[in-house]
N, C-alpha and C positions, 0 to 999 in steps of 0.2 A: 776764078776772078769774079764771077759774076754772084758767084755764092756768098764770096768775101764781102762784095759790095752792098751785096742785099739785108750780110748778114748786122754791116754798119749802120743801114739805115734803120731798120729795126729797133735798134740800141739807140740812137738817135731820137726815135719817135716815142720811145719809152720813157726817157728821161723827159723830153718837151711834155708827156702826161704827167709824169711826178708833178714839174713844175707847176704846171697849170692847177692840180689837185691841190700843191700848198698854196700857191693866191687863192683858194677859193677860203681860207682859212687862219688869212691873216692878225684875226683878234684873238684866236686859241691860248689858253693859259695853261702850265704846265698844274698836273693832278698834285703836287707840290707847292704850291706856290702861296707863299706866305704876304707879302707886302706890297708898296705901292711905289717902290725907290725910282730912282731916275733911273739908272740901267736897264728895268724890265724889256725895253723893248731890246734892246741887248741880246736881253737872254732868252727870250723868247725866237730870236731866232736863231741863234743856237740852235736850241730844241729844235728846232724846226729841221733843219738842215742834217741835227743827228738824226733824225724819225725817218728822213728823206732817205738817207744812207739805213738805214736798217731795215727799210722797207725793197729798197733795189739791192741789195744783197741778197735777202731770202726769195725775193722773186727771181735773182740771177740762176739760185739754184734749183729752181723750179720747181719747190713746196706746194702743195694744194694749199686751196681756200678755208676758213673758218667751216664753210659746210662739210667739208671732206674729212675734217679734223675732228669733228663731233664725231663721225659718223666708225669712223678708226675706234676712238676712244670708248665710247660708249660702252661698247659690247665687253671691251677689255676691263670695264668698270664692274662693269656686271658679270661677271664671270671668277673676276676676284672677291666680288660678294658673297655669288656663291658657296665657292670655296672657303670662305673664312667664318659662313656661319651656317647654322644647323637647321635648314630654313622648314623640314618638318617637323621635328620642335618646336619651332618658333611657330607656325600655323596652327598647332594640335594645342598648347600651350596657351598660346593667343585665347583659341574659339572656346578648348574647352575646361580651361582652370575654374571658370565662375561654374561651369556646371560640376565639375567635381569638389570643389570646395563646398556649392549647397549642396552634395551628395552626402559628405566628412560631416557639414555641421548639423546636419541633422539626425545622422547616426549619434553624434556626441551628445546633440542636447538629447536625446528619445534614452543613451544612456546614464547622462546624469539625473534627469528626471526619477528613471527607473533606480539609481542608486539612492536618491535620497528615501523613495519610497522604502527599499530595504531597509536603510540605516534609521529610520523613524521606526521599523517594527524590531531592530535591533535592542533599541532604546528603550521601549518597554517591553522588551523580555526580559532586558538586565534589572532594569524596576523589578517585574515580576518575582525575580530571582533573588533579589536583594532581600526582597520583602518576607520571600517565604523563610530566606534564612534566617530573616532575625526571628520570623516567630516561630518556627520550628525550634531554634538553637534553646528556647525556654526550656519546654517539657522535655528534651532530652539532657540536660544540665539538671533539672530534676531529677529526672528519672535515677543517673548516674549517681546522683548524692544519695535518694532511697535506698536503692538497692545496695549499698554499702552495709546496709544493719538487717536488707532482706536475703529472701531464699535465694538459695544457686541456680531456679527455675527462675525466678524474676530476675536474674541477673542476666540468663540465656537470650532471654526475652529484649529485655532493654537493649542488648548488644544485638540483636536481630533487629530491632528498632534502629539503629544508631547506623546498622552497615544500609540496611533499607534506604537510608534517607543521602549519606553519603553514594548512593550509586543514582539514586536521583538528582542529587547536585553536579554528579559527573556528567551527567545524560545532558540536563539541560547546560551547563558550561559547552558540553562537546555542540549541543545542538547551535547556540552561539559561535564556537566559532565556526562551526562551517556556514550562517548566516553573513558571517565576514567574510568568508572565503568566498559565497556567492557576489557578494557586493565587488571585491578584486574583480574577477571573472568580469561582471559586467562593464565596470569602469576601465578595464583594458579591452574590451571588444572589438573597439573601432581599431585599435591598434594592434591587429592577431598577424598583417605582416611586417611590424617592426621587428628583427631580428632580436632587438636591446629589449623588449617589454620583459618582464616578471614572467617565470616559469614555474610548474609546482615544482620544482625542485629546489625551490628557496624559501617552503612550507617551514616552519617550527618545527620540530619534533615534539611529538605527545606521547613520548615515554610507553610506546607499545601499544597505547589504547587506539581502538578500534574509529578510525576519522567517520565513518558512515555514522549517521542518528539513528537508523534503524539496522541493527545488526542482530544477527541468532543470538540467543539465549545459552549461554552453558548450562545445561541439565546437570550439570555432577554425577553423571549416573553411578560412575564408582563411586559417589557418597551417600549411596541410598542404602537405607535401611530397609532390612528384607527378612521375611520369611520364608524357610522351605515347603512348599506344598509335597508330603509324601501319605497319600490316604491308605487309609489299609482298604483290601481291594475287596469285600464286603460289607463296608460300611456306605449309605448314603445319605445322603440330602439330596431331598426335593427343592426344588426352585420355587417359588410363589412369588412373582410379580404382578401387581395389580393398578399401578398409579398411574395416571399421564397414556403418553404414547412412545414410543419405538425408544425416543430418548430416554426417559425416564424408565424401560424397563433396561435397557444396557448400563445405569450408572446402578439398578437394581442388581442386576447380575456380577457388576462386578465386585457388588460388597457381596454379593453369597458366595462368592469363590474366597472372598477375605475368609469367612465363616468357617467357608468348607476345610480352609488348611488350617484354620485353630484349632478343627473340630478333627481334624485329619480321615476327613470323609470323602468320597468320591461324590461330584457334581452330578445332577438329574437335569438336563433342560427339559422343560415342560414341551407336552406335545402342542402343535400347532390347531388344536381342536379348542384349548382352554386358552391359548398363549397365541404368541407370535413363530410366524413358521422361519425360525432365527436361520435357518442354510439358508434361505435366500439374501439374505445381505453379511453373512459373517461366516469364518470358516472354521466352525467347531472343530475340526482336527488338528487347525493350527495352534491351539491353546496345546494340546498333546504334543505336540512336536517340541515346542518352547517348552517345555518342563520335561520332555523326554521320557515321562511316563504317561499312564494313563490315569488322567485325572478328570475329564467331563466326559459323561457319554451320552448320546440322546434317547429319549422317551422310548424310543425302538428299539436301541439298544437293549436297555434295562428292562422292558417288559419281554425281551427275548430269552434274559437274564434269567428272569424270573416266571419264566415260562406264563406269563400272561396273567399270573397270581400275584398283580402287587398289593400290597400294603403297608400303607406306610401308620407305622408303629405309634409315635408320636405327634401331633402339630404341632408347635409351639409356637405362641405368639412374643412379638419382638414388643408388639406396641397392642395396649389392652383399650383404649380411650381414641378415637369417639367409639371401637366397635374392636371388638378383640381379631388380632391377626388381618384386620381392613378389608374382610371378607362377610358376606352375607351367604342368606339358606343360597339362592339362588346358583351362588358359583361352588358351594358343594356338590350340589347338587351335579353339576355339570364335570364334577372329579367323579364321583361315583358312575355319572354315565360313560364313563374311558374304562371302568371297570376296577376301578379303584377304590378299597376298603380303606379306612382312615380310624382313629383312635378318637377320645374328644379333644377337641379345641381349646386347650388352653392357654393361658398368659405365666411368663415366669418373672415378672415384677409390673408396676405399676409406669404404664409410658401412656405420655398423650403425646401423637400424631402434627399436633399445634402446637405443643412446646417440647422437645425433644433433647433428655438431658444429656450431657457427655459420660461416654464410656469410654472402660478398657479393654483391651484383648483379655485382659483377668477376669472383667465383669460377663463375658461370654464364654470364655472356656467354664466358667463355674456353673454358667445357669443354664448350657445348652448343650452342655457335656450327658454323653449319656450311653449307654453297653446294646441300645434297641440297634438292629439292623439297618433300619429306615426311617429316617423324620425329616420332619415337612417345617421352615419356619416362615412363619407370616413375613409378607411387603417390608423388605427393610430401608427403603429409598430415601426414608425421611429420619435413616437411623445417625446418629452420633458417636460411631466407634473410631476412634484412632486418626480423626482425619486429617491432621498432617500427614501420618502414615498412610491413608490409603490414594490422597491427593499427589503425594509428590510425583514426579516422571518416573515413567516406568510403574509405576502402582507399587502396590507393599509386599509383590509376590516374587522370589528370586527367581529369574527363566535367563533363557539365550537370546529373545526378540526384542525388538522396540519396542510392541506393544502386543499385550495378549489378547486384546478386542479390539481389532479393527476390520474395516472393509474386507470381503471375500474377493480372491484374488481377478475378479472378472469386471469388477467395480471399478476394482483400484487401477485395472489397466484403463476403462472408459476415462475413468476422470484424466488421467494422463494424456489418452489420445484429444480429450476437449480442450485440455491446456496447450498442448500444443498446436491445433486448429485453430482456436482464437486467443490466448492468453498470452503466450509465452513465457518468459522464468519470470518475469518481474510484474506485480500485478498486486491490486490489493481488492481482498475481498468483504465484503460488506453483507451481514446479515442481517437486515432491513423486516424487522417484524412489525405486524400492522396491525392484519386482523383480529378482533378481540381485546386488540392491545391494551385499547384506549381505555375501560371501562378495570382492567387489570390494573393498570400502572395506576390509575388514579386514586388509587384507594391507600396506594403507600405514599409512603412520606418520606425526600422528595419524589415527585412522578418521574416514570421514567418514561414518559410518552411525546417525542418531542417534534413541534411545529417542521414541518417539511422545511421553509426558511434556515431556519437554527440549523436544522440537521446538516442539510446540506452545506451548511461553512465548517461543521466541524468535521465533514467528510475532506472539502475540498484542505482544508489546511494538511490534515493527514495527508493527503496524494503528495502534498509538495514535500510534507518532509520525509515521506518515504522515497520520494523521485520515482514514481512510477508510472506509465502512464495509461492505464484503463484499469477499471473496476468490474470484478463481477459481483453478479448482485444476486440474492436469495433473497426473494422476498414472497410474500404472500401478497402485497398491496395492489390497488387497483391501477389500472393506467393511466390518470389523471391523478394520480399522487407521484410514481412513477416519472411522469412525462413531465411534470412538475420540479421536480427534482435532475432529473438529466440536465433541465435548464437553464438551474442553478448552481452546478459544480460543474465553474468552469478555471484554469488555471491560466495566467498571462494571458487574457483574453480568449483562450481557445476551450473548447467545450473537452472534458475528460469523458469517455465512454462509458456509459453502465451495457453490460455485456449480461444478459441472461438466457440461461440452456432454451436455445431452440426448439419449435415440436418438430415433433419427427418428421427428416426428409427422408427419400429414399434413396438422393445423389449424396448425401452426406455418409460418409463412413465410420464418422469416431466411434457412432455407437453402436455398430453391427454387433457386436459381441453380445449384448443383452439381446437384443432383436436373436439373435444366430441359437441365447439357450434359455430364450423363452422368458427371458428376467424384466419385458421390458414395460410391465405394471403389475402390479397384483392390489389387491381388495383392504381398505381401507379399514382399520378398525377404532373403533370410536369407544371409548373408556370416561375415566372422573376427569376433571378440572376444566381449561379453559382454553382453546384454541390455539396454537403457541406456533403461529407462522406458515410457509407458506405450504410447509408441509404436514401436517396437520398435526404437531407438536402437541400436549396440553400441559397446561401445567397446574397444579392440585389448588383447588379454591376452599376457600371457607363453607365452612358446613350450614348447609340452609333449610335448618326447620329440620333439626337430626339426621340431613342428609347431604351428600355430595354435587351440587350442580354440573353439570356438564351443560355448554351451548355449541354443539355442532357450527359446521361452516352452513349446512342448510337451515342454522336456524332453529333446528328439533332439540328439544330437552332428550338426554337419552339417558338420565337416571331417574331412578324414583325415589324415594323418601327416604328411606332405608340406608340404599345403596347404589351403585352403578351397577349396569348390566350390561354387559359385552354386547355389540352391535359391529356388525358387518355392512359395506356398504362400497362400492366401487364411486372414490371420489373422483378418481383421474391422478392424483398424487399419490404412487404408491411408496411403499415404504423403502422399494428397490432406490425409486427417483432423490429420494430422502438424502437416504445413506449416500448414493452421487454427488449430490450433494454437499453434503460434507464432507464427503472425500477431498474434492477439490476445491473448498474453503480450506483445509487442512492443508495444502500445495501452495497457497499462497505467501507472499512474502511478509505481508502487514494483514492480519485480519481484524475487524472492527464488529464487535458483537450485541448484541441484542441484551440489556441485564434483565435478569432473570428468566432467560428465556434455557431450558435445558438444553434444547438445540446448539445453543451457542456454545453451553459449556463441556456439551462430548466435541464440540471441534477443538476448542482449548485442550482438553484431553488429548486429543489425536497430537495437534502441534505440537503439546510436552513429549507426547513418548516419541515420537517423530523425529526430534529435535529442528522442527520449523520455526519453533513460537522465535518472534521476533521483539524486542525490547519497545516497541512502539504496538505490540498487540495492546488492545485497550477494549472498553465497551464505547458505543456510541454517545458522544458528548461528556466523557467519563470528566467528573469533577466541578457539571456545571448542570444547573437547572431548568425546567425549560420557564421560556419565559413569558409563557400563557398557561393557564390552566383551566379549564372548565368544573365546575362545579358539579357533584356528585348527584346523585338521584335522592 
């Protein structure tokens, strides 16, 4: 009862608070309230009285307060936020979309930048191209109407013209479009993880041609024209090379073996007393094996032969002007001290050494034909027989090898072991001639001697279109022309390597093999002409005052008036380093040569019978001039 009663009065006391809370509130307008009518006060209390009751009803049921009610709610608000959004997303998103965005737009602009660059040197290559076609398409529309009423030779000719030029329009078309292909490549960059971007497998088809701008060369080998070498096995020929250096007696020798099989004579190499000591960089046996008989034997050989009684029957000279057989008293002399009797010295037609007319295989079997046992013919280096035939790949001699003069097999493995220590398959090699150059080149028309500047753009363009990335270098030059030049071929801003053979370490192993059989310098021999790179190359000069100049690398005249006189001298470049040399200029994928330099043209050599040469082989700045010259003496 007492509960009952207390619990009335409470109810009681609660209601007397409502009360007193609405008088405290008698002018309150309802959140609706539109006018000013007579009823308002009417209605206002109303409201009142409903507010009254809807307020002691939810307190009957003993609801919390507006604080309690936040407090409930809040968490349940945020927790359904939560849940409804991706809120590390949204923070990753938030912070760092302006920094990936400047990430994206700066790769895009740095590749459209770089695109337009391409597509501006796109632009004039097609000029270029355009240009050459119109003026080429003249003389060969020419040529085509002549030859209608000329010989069946001028007609071979003209269509050797005509495919020449078509495989040149192909090159450069194909070099274009992979210029566009580069330009794709970079303008999709930014996009390499879009699924959707452009793939090469949505390339054109080019009808089976070859997409690279620098690809091997087909030799034709099965379309060479060939001779059988079959000598009868007491007949010979003596060798006599006398021009230049190492180079110049190896393109010597290869025309006496032309000789030897017209002549159908067994080859003599000269002893290394009058000559070069040739087993140290070639492997005379290997020429016997590739022809599967015996056709070269050396000096030792043949005087074994000949039980130390030689004599050679006939001399005959190839070339009678400036100086019959391009010999003097002095290098007789020095045949007779090997113990060797000789016949006179004669010419079998009128040749100058300066002007050098074209022959046949007919015009030598006829004049150099002969029943003697032994004959000797003069220096034919600067001879004119057959040379398409003796130039083509594979040379004009029919065998089973690539090539019947190259490196001895100890050579060709060093150079191999250097390419793969520093080179690797892909590489372009650069024969960089210097010394002596300058006073060479300038004398022909145009000079081939060209400003370190100049050069180096027409190296770096080569790098690009072969896609290689380091150079090695053969050079003779100094290290401030060198260092010079490193500094200037550089490709997308990054500097391309010039790579040249190191001196000898003792931690380094590529080249233990020469070091292991003693190969790893020999003595220097100094001959006619003019300094010809960095391995002491020459190449044959004008006659000065009825004789041959020679200017050594130290400087020393080593001929006299007459003639040149064999000179020995340990330079430090031996002829072993030489041949190294062009071994692995011959390995490379793009080589870039020296014009007129002979050095350059036995590595061409090499490439052909190899089958290395690559369709971007070229000479340095080939097609353009330099664009300084200095004025002569």
């Amino acid at each position: 009862m007492e509960r009952k009663d207390s619990s009335s009065d409470e109810e009681d006391d609660r209601e007397n608070l409502i009360e007193q809370n609405d008088r405290k509130l008698p002018n309150s307008r309802s959140a609706f309230h539109i006018g000013n009518g007579g009823d308002d006060d009417d209605i206002d209390g109303r409201n009142h009285v409903f507010h009254s009751r809807i307020r002691h009803r939810l307190s009957s049921l003993g609801l919390p307060n507006k604080k309690f009610m936040v407090a409930i709610f809040l968490p349940l608000v945020i927790v359904v936020l939560y849940l409804s959004t991706d809120v590390r997303g949204l923070f990753s998103a938030a912070n760092l979309s302006d920094v990936r965005f400047d990430s994206f737009s700066d790769r895009l602009r740095e590749s459209e930048l770089r695109a337009l660059y391409l597509l501006r040197r796109q632009q004039l290559g097609l000029f270029a191209l355009w240009n050459q076609t119109f003026h080429d398409s003249l003389p060969i529309s020419s040529n085509s109407t002549n030859n209608s009423s000329s010989s069946s030779s001028n007609s071979s000719a003209s269509n050797s013209e005509q495919n020449l030029f078509i495989d040149d329009l192909k090159s450069a078309v194909l070099r274009q479009i992979s210029l566009n292909k580069e330009i794709q490549q970079v303008l999709l960059s930014p996009h390499r993880g879009n699924p959707s971007s452009i793939s090469d497998s949505d390339d054109p088809n080019l009808g089976g041609f070859d997409f690279r701008t620098c690809r091997k060369v087909d030799q034709k080998f099965s379309e060479r024209r060939t001779i059988e070498w079959k000598p009868n096995s007491n007949k010979f020929l003596f060798v006599i090379c006398l021009s230049g250096q190492m180079s110049n007696h190896l393109i010597c020798l290869e025309k006496h073996m032309f000789f030897a099989a017209l002549l159908n004579r067994v080859l003599v190499i000269p002893s290394s007393k009058l000559d070069y000591q040739y087993n140290r960089v070639l492997d005379i046996d290997h020429v016997n094996k590739c022809l599967g008989r015996k056709v070269v034997v050396s000096f030792e050989e043949f005087a074994e032969m000949k039980k130390n009684h030689i004599h050679i029957n006939r001399f005959l000279c190839y070339f009678s002007d400036p100086q019959p057989c391009y010999v003097d008293d002095e290098h007789i002399k020095k045949l007779k001290g090997l113990g060797i009797t000789l016949g006179k010295v004669e010419s079998v037609w009128t040749e100058d050494v300066k002007q050098p007319s074209k022959r046949t295989a007919q015009d030598v079997q006829s004049k150099f034909s002969t029943n003697d046992d032994v004959i000797a013919i003069g220096d034919v280096f600067f001879s004119d027989v057959e040379k398409e035939w003796v130039m083509q790949p594979g040379g004009p001699l029919a065998h089973n090898c690539q090539a019947l003069i190259e490196p001895s097999r100890f050579i060709l493995l060093t150079a191999q072991r250097f390419v793969q220590t520093f080179l690797g398959k892909d590489f372009v090699a650069l024969h960089f001639r210097r010394h002596g150059f300058l006073k060479f080149c300038n004398v022909k028309q145009p000079s081939c001697f060209f400003p370190i500047p100049q050069a180096a753009d027409c190296i770096t363009r080569m790098v690009e279109r072969a896609n290689t990335p380091v150079i090695y270098l053969s050079t003779d030059a100094a290290e401030s022309e060198t260092g010079l030049l490193q500094s200037l071929i550089l490709l997308n801003g990054k500097p391309v390597p010039l790579v040249k053979r190191p001196a000898r370490n003792l931690a380094e192993k590529w080249d233990a093999l020469l070091y292991r059989h003693g190969l790893e310098g020999d003595s220097q021999r100094w001959s006619c002409g003019t300094s010809d790179g960095d391995n002491g190359e020459f190449m044959p000069t004008a006659e000065e005052e009825g004789g041959i100049g020679l200017i050594g690398i130290d400087g020393i005249t080593a001929c006299s008036s007459s003639a040149c006189s064999v000179v020995k001298g340990d330079v430090g470049w031996g002829r072993v380093e030489a041949m190294l040399d062009k071994t692995i200029c011959a390995m490379s994928s793009v080589f870039i040569g020296a014009p007129g330099s002979t050095f350059t043209e036995d590595i061409l050599r090499l490439r052909k019978d190899w089958g290395s040469a690559s369709s971007c082989d070229e000479y340095l700045c080939q097609g353009e001039e330099p664009n300084f010259v200095a004025d002569n003496e």
